[in-house]
C-alpha positions in Angstrom: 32.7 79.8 -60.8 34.0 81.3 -57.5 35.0 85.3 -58.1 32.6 85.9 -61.2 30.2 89.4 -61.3 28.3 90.1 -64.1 25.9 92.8 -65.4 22.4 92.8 -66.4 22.0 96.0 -68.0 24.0 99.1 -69.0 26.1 100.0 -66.2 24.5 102.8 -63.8 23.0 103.7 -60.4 20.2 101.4 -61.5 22.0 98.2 -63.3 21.7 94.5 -61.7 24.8 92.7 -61.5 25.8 89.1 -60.0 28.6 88.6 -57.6 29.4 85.4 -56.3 31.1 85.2 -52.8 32.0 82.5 -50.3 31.3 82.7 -46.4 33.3 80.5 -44.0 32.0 79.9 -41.1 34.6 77.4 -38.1 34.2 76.4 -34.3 37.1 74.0 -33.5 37.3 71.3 -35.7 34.1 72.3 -37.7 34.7 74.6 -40.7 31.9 75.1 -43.3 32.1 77.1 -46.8 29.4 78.4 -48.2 28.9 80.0 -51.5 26.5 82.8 -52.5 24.9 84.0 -55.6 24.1 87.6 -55.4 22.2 89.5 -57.4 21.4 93.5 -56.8 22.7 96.9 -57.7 26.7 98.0 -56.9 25.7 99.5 -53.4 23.7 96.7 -52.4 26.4 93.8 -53.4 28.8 96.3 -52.4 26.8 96.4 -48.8 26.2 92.1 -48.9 30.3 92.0 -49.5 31.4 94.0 -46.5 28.5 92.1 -44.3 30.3 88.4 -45.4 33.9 89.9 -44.9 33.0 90.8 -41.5 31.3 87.6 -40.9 34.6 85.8 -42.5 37.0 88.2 -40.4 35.5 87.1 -37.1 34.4 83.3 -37.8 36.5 81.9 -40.1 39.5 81.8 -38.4 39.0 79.3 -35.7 38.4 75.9 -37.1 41.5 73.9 -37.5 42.6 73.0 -40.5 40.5 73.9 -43.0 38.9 77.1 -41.1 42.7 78.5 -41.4 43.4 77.3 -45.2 39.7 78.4 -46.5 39.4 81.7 -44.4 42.4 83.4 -46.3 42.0 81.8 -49.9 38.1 83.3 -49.5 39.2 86.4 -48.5 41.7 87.3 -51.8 38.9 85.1 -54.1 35.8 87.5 -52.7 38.3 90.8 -53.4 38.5 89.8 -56.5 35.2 89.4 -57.3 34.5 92.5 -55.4 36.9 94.0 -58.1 35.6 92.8 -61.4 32.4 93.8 -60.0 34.0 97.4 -59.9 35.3 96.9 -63.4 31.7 95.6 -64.7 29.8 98.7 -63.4 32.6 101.0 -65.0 32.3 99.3 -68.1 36.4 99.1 -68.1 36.1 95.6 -69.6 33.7 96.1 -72.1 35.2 95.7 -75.4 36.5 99.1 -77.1 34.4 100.4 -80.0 36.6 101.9 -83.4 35.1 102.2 -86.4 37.2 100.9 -89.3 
């Protein structure tokens, strides 16, 4: 599913997560979308997500249509896996713990 991160491990400096981001790649009337699976610690995806946004920045753009539909809809999908990413290795959505 586009925009999913999860952990594999306690979060932490050393915790393996999974982020899934797309790449879009357009010359004219070419346009291709690619989607990765990426596994690695926060800095590393963090690293592999500002890589693809530059790559989708500069490339995506100038394929007509689809290079101008896909480049924008990546863009907000990828930030939001970037985000729950963020949320994951803050533990922010892990379920709260009361004793009762």
């Amino acid at each position: 599913m586009p925009g999913t991160a999860g952990a594999n491990g306690a979060p932490g400096s050393g915790a393996r997560y999974r982020l899934q981001i797309s790449k879009v790649t357009s010359v004219v009337f070419f346009t291709r979308r690619v989607t990765l699976n990426l596994t690695g610690t926060l800095s590393e995806l963090e690293a592999a997500y500002r890589k693809v946004l530059r790559h989708n920045l500069l490339a995506g753009w100038w394929g007509f249509p689809f290079g101008v539909v896909w480049t924008p809809m990546v863009l907000v999908r990828n930030r939001k896996a970037l985000a729950k990413l963020h949320e994951l290795a803050t533990g922010n959505d892990l379920p709260s713990q009361t004793s009762g």
